[in-house]
VEXBAPA-964845 format. One line per field, with one value per residue (C-alpha): residue in three letters; x, y, z. Coordinates in Angstrom, 1 decimal, always signed. Example, Ala and Ser with C-alpha at 12.3 -4.5 7.8 and 13.67 -1.06 7.14 Angstrom:
2
resn c(ALA	SER)
xx c(+12.3	+13.7)
yy c(-4.5	-1.1)
zz c(+7.8	+7.1)
This chain:
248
resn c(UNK	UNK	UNK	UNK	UNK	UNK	UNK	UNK	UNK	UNK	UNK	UNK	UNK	UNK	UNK	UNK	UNK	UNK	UNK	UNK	UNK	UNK	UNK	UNK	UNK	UNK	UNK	UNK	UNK	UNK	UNK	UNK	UNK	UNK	UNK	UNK	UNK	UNK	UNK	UNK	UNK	UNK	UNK	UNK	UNK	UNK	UNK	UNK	UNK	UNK	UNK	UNK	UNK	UNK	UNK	UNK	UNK	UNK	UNK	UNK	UNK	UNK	UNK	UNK	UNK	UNK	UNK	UNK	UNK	UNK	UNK	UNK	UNK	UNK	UNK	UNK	UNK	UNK	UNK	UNK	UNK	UNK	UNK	UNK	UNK	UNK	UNK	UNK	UNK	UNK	UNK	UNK	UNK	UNK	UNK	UNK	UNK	UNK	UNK	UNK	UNK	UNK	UNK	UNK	UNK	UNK	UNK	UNK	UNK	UNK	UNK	UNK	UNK	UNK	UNK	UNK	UNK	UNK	UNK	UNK	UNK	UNK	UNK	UNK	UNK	UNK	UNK	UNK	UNK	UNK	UNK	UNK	UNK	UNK	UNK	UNK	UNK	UNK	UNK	UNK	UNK	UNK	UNK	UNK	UNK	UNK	UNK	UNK	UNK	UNK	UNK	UNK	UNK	UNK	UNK	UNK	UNK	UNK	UNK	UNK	UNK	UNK	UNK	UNK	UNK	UNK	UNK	UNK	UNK	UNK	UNK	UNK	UNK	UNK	UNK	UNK	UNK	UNK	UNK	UNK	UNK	UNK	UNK	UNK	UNK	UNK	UNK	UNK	UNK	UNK	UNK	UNK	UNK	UNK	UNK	UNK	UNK	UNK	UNK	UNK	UNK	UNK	UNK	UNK	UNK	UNK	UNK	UNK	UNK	UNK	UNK	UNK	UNK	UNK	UNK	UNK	UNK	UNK	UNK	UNK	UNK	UNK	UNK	UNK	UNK	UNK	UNK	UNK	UNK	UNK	UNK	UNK	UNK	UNK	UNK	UNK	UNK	UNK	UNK	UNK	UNK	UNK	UNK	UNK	UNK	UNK	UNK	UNK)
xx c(-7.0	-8.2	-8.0	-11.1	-12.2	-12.0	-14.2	-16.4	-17.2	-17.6	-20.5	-21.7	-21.6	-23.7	-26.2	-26.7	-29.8	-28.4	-24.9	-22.4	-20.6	-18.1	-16.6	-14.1	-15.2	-15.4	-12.2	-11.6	-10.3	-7.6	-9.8	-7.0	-6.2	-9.4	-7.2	-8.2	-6.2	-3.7	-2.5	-2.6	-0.3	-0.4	+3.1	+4.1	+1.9	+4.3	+4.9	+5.5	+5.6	+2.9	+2.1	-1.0	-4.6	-6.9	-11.1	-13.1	-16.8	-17.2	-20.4	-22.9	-21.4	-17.3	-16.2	-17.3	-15.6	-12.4	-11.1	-11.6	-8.5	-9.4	-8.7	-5.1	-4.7	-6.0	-3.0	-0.7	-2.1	-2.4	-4.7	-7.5	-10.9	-13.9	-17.1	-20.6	-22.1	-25.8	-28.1	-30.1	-28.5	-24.7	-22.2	-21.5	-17.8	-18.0	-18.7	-16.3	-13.2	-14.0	-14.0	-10.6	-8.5	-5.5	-6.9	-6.7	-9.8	-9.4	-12.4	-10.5	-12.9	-12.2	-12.6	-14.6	-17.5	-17.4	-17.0	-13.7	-13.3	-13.4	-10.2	-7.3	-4.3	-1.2	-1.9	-0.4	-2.8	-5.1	-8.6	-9.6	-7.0	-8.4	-7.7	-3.7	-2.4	+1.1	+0.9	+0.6	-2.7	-2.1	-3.6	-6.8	-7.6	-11.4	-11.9	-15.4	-14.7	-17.0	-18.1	-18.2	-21.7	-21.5	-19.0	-20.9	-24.1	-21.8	-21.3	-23.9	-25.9	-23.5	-23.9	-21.8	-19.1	-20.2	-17.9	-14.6	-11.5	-12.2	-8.3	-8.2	-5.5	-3.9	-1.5	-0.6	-0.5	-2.7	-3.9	-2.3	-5.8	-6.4	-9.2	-12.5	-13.5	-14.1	-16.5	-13.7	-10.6	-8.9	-10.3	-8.2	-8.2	-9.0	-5.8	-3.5	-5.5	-4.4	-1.0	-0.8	-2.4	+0.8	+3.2	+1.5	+1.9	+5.7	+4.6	+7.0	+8.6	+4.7	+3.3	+5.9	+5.2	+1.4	+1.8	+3.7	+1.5	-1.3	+0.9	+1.6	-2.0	-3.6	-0.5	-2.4	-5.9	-5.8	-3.7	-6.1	-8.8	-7.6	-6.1	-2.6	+1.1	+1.9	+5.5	+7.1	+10.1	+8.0	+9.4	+6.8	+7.6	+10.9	+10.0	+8.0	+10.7	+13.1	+10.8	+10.3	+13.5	+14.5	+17.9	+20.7)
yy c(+11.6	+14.1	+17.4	+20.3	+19.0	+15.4	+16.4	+18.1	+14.8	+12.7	+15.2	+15.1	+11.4	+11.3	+14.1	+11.9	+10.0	+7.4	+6.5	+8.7	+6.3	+7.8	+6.3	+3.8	+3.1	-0.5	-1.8	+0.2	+3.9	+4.6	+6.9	+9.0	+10.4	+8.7	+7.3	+3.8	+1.7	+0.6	+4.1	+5.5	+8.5	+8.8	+8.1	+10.8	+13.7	+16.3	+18.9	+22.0	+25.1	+27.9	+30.7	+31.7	+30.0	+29.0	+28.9	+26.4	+27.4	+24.3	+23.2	+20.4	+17.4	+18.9	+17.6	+14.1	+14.1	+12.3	+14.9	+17.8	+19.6	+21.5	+18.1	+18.5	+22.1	+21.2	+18.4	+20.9	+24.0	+22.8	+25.9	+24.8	+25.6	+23.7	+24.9	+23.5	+26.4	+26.9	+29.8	+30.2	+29.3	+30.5	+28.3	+30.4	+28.6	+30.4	+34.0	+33.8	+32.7	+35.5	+38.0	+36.3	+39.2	+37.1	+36.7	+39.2	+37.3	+37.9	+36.4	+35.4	+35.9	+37.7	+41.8	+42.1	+40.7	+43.7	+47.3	+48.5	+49.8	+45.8	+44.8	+44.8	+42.8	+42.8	+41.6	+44.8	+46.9	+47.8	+48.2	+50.3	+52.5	+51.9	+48.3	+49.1	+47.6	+47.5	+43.6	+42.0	+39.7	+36.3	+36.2	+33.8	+33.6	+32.6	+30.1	+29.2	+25.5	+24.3	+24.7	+28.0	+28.4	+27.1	+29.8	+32.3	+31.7	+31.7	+35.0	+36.5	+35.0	+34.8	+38.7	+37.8	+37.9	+41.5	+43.1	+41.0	+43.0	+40.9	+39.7	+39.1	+37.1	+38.2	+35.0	+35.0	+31.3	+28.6	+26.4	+22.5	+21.3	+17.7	+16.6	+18.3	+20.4	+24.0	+25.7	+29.0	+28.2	+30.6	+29.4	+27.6	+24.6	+25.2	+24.0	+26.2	+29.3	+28.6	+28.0	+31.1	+33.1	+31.6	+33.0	+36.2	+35.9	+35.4	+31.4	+30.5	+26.7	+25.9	+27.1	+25.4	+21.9	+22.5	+22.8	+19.8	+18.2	+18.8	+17.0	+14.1	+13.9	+14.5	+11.9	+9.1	+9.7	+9.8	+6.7	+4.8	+6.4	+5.6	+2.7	+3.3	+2.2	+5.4	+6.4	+7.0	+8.5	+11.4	+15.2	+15.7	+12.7	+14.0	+17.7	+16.7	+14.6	+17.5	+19.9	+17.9	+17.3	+20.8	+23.3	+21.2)
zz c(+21.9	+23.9	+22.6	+21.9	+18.4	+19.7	+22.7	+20.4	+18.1	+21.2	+22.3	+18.6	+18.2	+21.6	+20.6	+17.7	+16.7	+14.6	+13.7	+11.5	+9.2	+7.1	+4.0	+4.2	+7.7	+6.6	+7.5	+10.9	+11.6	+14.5	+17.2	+17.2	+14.2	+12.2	+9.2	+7.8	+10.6	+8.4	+7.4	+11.2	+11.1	+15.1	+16.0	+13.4	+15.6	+16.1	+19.5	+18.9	+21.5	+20.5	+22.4	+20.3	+20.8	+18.2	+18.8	+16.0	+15.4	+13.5	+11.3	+12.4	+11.0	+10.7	+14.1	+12.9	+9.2	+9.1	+6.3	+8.9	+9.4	+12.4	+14.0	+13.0	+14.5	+17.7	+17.3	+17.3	+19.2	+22.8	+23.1	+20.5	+21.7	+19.6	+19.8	+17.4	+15.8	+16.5	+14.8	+17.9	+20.7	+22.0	+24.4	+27.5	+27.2	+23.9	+25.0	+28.1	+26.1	+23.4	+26.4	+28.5	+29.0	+28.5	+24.8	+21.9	+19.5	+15.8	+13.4	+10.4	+7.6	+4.0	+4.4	+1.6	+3.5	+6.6	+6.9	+6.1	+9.6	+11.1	+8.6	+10.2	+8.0	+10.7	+14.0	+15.4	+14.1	+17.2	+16.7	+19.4	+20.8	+24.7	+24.2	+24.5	+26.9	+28.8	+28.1	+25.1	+24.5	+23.1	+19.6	+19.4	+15.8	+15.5	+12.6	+11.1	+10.2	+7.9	+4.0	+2.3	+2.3	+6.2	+7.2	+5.7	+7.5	+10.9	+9.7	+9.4	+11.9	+14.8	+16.7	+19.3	+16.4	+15.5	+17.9	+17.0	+14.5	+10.8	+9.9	+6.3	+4.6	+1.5	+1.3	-2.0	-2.8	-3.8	-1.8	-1.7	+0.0	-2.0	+0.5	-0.4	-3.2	-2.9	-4.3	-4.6	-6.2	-3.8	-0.9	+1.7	+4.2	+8.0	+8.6	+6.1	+7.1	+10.5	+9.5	+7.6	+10.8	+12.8	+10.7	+10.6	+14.7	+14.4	+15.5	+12.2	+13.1	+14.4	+11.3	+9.0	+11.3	+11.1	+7.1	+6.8	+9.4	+7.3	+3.6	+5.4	+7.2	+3.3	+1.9	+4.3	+3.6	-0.2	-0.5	+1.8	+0.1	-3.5	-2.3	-3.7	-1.8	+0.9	+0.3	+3.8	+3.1	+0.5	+0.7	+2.8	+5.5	+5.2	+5.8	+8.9	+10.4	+9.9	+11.4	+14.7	+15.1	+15.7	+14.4	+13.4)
């Protein structure tokens, strides 16, 4: 595998003073998808076409956790940037792909945190009239991948962010996440946000796959986790399989 977020943990695991060990590492995890070996999910990856890009600012230790769903996005989204967050110091990869002109960045975050004039809550909504142009940018939605109380100090403490429209979800749903506990009930997965900003950018069949992606991903952890039989023909399995295969 080698995709951003992948990249990203091999430069963590090298930055690293001692070894990360995860749990259940005992009996071996598949590099590729970093499932318990004997519930790989690799040849169940799906392809998808998406026109939209997605940039990770991840937490110290996400890129190395084997529940991180920004892993599965960058999967699916062939434009996945990853990027470790750092209070006092800023990737020049980081600033340059915020200021691509091909891109049109939006920082995902909830409005209630920014001034009123930052929300915007359709992606055609233009934040600064000047910035109209004759062709359309590609959406990058900017996720801050990580715990709550993480994504919230990326927040505040990331200026280069300052500048960036704030797209706030009002989804409407609950979250299905089973991996972590949240400390918000109506916070959601890396993953599903990203799913839900796909839809929102008319990216619908990828967003439905990346969903799906993300149920029969969580199906293969918990039942190594719990050690319990993995049903491979579950709704989800089946949803996923229908998905990749395309219109009837």
């Amino acid at each position: 595998m080698n995709h951003a977020v992948s990249r990203l943990r091999r430069e963590r695991l090298a930055a690293s003073t001692k070894p990360f060990l995860a749990r259940g590492s005992g009996g071996g995890r598949c590099p590729s998808c970093r499932l318990a070996a004997s519930h790989c999910v690799c040849v169940l990856r799906p392809q998808v076409a998406v026109r939209a890009g997605v940039c990770l600012i991840m937490g110290d230790i996400e890129a190395l956790k084997p529940s991180n769903t920004g892993w599965l996005i960058a999967d699916l989204v062939a434009d996945t940037f990853a990027f470790g967050w750092s209070r006092t110091a800023v990737d020049p990869a980081l600033t340059a792909l915020l200021a691509d002109p091909q891109w049109q960045p939006y920082l995902v975050f909830p409005g209630e945190y920014v001034e009123p004039q930052r929300v915007v809550t359709h992606l055609d909504e233009q934040p600064n009239a000047q910035e109209a142009s004759r062709v359309p940018k590609r959406p990058l939605f900017v996720l801050l991948d990580g715990t709550w109380s993480e994504a919230r100090k990326m927040f505040r403490k990331s200026p280069y962010l300052d500048a960036l429209p704030v797209l706030s979800l009002h989804p409407g749903q609950a979250s299905s996440y089973r991996l972590r506990r949240s400390s918000r009930e109506d916070q959601f997965c890396t993953a599903e946000v990203a799913a839900l900003c796909l839809a929102m950018a008319g990216e619908v069949p990828a967003a439905h796959t990346l969903t799906a992606w993300l149920d029969v991903f969580s199906a293969h952890y918990l039942s190594a986790k719990r050690n319990l039989p993995l049903d491979r023909a579950s709704e989800a399995h089946q949803r996923l399989q229908a998905l990749a295969a395309g219109p009837a």
